[in-house]
N, C-alpha and C positions, 0 to 999 in steps of 0.2 A: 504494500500500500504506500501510497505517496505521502509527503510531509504534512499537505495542504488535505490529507482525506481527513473531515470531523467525523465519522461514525463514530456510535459511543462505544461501538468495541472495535479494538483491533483482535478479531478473526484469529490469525494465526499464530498470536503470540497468546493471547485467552486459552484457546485450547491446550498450548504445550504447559501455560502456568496452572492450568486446571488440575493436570493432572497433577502436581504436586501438591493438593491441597484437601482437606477435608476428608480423607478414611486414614486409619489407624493401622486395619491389616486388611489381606484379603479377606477373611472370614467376617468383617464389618459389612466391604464392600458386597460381601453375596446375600449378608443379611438384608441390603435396599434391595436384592431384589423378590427377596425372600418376601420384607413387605410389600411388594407392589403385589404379588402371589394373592397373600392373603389378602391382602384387599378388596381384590375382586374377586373372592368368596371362593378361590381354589382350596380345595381340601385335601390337596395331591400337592407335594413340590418334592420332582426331582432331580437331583443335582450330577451332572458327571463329570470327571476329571478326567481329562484324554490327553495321552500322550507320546511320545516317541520310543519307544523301547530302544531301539540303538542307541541312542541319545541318555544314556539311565533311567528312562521312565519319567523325562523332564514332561511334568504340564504343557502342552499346547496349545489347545483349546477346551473352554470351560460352557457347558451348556444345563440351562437351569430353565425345565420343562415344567407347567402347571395346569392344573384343569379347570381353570376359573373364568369367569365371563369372555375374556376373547377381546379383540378392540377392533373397530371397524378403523373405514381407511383416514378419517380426519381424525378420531384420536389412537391412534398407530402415529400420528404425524406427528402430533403436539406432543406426546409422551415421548420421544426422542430431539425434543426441544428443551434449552437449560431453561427452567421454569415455564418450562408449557405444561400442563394438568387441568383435566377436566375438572380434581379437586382440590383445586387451590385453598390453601389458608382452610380447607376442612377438618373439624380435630374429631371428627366420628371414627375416624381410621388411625393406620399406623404412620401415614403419611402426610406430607401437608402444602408443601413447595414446588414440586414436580421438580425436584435437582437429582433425586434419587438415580434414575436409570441411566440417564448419559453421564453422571458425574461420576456415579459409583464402577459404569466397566469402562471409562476409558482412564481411571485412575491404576486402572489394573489390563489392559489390553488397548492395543492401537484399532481393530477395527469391533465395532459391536452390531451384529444384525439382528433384528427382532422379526419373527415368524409370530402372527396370530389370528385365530378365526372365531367368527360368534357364531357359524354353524361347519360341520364336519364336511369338510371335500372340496373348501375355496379359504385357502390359506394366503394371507397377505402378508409383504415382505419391507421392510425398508430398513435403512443401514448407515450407521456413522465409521467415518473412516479419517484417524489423525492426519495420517501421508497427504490425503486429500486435501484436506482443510489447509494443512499447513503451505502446502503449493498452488492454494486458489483457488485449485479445480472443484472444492463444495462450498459451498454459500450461501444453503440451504438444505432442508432435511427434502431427500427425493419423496416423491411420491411413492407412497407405497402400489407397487404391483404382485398381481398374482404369481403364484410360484409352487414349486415341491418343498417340503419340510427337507432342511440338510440329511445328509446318510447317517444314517443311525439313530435318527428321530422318526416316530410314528404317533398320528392325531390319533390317541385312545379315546377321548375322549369328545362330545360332541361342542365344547369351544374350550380354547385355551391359549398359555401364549409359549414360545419357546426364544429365551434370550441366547446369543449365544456369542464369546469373547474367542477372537481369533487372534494371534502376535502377542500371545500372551509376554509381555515384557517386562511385568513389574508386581506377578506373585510372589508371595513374600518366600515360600521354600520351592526348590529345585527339584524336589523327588515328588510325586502324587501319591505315595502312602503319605507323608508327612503332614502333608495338603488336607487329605482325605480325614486325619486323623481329629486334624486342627478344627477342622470345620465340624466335624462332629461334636466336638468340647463346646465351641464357641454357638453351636445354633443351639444343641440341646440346653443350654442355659438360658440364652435370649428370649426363646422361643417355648419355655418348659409351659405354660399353662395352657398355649395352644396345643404343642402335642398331647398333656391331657386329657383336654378335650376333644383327640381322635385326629386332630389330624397329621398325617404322616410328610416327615420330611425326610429323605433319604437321600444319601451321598456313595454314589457309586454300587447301587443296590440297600444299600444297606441301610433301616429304618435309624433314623438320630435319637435317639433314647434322652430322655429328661435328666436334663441336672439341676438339683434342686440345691443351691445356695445353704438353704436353712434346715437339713438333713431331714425334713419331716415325711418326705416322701421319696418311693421308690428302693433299690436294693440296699444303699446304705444310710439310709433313714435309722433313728435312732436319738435327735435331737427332742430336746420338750419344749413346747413354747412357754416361754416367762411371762406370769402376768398377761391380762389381757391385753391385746393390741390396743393402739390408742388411734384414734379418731380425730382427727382435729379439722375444723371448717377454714379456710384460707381464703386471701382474695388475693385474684392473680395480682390486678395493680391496685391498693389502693388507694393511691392519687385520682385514680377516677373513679368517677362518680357510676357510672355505668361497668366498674369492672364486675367481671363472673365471678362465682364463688365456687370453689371446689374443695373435694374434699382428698384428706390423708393420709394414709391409714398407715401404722409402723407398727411391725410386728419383731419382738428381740425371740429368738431360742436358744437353751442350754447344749451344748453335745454331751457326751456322759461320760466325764473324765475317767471316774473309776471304773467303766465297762472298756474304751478305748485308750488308755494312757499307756498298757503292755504293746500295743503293737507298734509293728516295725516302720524305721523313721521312711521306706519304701511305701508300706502301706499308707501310710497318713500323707502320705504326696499323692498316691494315685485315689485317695479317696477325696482328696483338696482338702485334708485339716492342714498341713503346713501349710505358712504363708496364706491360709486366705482369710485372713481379718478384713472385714469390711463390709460394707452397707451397699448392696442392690438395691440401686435406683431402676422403680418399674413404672413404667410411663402407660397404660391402657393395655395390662397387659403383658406388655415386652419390654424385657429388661435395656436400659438406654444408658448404664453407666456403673459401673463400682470402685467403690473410693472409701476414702477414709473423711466421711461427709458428715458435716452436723457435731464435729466431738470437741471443737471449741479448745480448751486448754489440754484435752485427754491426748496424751501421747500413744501411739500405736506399741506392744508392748508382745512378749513370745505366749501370754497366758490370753490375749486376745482373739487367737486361734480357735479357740476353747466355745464361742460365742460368735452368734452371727445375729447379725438385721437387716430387714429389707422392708423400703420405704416406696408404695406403691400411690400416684395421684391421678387423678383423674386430667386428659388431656388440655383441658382448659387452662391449667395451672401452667402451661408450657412457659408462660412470659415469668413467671414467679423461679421456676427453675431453669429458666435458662436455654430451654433447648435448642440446639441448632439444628439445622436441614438434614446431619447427617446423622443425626441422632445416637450421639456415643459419647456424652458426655453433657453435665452439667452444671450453669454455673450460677447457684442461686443466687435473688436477690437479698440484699438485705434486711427487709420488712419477713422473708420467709426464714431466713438463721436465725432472726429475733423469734420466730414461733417456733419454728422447731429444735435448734440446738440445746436449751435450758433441759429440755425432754431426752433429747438421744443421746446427752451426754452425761448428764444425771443416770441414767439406766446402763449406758456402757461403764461406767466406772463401779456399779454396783455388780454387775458381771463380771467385772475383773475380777473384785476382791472375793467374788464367791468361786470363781475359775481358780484361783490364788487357793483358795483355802481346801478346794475339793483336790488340788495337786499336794497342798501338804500335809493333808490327810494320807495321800499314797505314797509321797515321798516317805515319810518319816513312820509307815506304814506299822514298821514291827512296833515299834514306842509308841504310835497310841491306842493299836488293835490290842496290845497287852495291857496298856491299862486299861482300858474301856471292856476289854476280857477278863481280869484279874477282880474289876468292882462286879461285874455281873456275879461271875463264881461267888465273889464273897459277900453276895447281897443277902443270902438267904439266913446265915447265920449272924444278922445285926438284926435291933429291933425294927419291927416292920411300922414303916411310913404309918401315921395315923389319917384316918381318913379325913378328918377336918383340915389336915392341915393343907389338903390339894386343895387351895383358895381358887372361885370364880375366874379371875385374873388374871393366874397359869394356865386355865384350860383358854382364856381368849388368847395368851400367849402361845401355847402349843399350835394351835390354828393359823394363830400370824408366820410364827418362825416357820411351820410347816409350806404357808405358802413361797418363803421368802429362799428359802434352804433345802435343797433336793435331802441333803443326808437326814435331817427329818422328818422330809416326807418318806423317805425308803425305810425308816426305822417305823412308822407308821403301817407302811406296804408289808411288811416283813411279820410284826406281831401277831403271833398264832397263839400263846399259849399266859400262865399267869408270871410269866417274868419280869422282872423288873428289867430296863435295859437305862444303860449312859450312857451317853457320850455329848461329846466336848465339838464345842461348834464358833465358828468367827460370827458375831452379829454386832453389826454398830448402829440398830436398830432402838437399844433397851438404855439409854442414857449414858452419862460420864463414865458408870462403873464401870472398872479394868473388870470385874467378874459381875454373873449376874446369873443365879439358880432358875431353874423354874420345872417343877416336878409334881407330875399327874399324868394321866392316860398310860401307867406301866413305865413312866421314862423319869429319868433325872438330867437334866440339861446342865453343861455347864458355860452360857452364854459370854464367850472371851468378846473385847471389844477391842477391835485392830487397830484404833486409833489411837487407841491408852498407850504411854511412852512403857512402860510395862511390856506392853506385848510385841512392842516395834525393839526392846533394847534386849530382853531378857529370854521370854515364850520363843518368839519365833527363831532367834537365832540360836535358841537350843533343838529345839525339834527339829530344824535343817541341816542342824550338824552330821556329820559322817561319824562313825567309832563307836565301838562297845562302851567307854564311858559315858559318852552323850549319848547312845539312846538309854543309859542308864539313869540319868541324870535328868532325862524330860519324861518318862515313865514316871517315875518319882513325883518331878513337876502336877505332870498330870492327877495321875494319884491324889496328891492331896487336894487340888483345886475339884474331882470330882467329889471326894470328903466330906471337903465345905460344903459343896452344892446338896449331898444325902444330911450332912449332921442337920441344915437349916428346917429339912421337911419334918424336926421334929419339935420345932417351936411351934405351939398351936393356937396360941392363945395370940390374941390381935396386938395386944401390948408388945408382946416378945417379937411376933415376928417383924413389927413398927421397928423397935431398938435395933432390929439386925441389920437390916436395910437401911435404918441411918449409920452403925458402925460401916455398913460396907462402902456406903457412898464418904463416910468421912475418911476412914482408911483409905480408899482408890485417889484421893484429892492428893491428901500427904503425899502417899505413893509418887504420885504425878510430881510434887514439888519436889521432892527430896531427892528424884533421878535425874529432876533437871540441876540438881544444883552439883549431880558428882559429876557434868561432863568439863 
């Protein structure tokens, strides 16, 4: 083009900076077309990776078949136009901008042809090609004309459409098992609630199996959800007067430290407990981003493994978090970190410390399985608990700490017969006190508080220790803090047990001042 040409685009330079801009990996890019798929209510997307076998089996051409409405010959045009869409700025779908299809394959192939029909046996064609563009010769989307579906492809169905990337130049791996692999991790996440609900995505024959973030579903499922989810009403903008209100829904889950902390540091990679701390952002649906979102001063930490969240909104909210055209990432507003962060970050850090305490419970395993073993056995031969002395207060206590505290509630699950059971638990739920009993329904709790410089100076850096003397020495520990927690359930009277609970909260005070005064 000449010095003196005003077009607002230069053509040939647009296209080749396009391509440097807006997907992350291929497995992104196949996701836009993954959504265009579903959009138009295909219930089929198949995916195949074709490639050179002399070559090592280098990717060639990538073709992504669907059985969904089809597009006639004006929107066949406009959909291979950078923001042509019949559903522009529509948020009923996964889609919004019409960037998707030509931005998403020629970021990853020089030529993309689109085959599509709205009835079976008149298959229409048209095609972007970089070489072309770049030297002149297109400067505009052709008209689509009739044709054969390329070799290897066949109209199953009676409309659909078949994309297909030819010069493939800029996949992100060299071998199509790798390709083939990737894409299956990266759709069955994205895409898990769709395939749920039946529809099948398949990559080289093979059906893409759900991966669920929050382990509640499917083969390695095993997570419990924390607390109920929370619900929160948001306004995309509210600077204006007319903005939508949508809603938020954030769900945290537990994984189960003491049923998975044995396995092998191989297995918790292929199951995604290592390294996958973090919050799925899901947009209508499909997941559009994960990150370490919403956690405000919380540092990302090896016990945050341990726990997952995923933050699901309804598409209206797209200006509130940010989304872009290519949808893989988001950058929320500030009116929406004021709503939500105080929430996701407040509940991540009580996940930590309960991730924290459920690993030093297995850490220091033998030292407090013996003592919470050693007071059981010798429960039977002390005076037994008077039944006045289980105050109203302990049973609304057992209730709470059971919702707050899996090891609770499994000593709860567990209870078959007339035993008394203990054990020693982290809650910094029950006030100042470094210690705080609470015994009824069969159990004697010895409720530590992780906050008390006691158990940050003393407790814990005993029970983590290595060596026959230190787990000797936190056994012991233990030992007598359950003690306390049995000798207390034999005050009964309202006086007595008033005196002990102010000795405890007066002694925990001291405690506190007197450790800070020997650093």
């Amino acid at each position: 083009m000449g010095s003196n040409d005003g077009s607002i685009i230069a053509l040939d330079r647009f296209i080749q900076s396009t391509r440097d801009s807006g997907y992350k990996s291929t497995a992104s890019a196949v996701a836009e077309l993954v959504d265009n798929a579903l959009q138009s209510g295909a219930t089929t997307v198949e995916i195949r990776i074709e490639g050179d076998p002399e070559r090592g089996a280098r990717p060639t051409r990538v073709v992504v078949a669907d059985n969904g409405s089809g597009m006639d010959a004006p929107t066949l045009r406009q959909a291979l136009r950078f923001g042509g869409s019949s559903r522009f700025n529509d948020r009923g779908g996964l889609g919004r901008f019409g960037m998707g299809l030509p931005n998403a394959s020629l970021s990853q192939a020089k030529r993309l042809d689109v085959y599509s029909w709205t009835r079976k046996g008149r298959v229409l064609m048209s095609y972007l090609d970089v070489d072309e563009i770049v030297a002149g010769a297109m400067v505009e989307v052709p008209d689509p004309v009739s044709t054969p579906l390329p070799d290897g492809v066949e109209a199953v169905s009676e409309s659909g459409t078949v994309v297909v990337w030819q010069v493939c130049d800029r996949l992100d791996n060299r071998r199509i098992s790798t390709t083939v692999r990737k894409l299956q991790d990266h759709l069955g996440r994205m895409f898990r609630y769709f395939i749920w609900d039946g529809v099948r995505i398949a990559v080289n024959g093979r059906a893409t199996a759900p991966q669920d973030p929050l382990f509640l579903r499917g083969d390695d499922a095993g997570a419990s959800v924390f607390q109920e989810p929370l619900r929160l009403e948001v306004y995309a903008n509210p600077s204006r007067a007319d903005s939508p209100i949508g809603a938020v829904r954030i769900t945290f889950t537990e994984l189960p430290v003491l049923a998975w902390q044995e396995l092998s540091n191989d297995e918790k990679r292929r199951r995604g407990i290592s390294n996958g701390a973090g919050v799925s952002i899901v947009r209508g649906r499909r997941e559009v981003d994960v990150g370490w979102h919403f956690m405000g001063l919380k540092r990302r930490e090896n016990y945050d493994d341990w726990w997952r969240c995923e933050i699901a909104f309804d598409p209206v909210l797209d200006e509130a978090f940010g989304i872009t055209h290519t949808k893989q990432q988001v950058r929320p507003t500030d009116h929406l970190i004021e709503a939500l962060q105080p929430q996701v970050e407040t509940l991540a850090k009580v996940l930590n410390s309960r991730v924290r305490q459920a690993h030093m419970h297995v850490k220091a395993g033998k030292a407090t399985a013996s003592a919470e073993t050693i007071a059981e056995r010798q429960d039977p031969g002390l005076k037994p608990i008077p039944r006045q002395s289980v105050l109203a207060q302990d049973k609304r206590a057992i209730r709470d700490l059971a919702r707050r505290n899996p090891l609770v509630k499994s000593v709860q699950a567990q209870k078959l017969d007339d035993a008394v059971y203990y054990r020693l638990i982290e809650d910094a739920g029950r006030g100042s006190d470094f210690f705080s009993p609470v015994v009824g329904d069969g159990m004697v709790l010895g409720a530590l508080n992780p906050k008390h410089r006691f158990f940050t100076e003393m407790y814990r850096p005993l029970t983590e220790a290595d060596g026959p003397e230190a787990v000797r020495a936190a056994r012991a520990l233990q030992l007598m803090l359950l003690s306390a927690a049995r000798a207390e359930a034999l005050f009964t009277r309202k006086e007595e047990q008033a005196a002990v609970a102010q000795f405890r909260k007066e002694w925990s005070d001291i405690l506190e001042v007197m450790l800070k005064g020997s650093r």
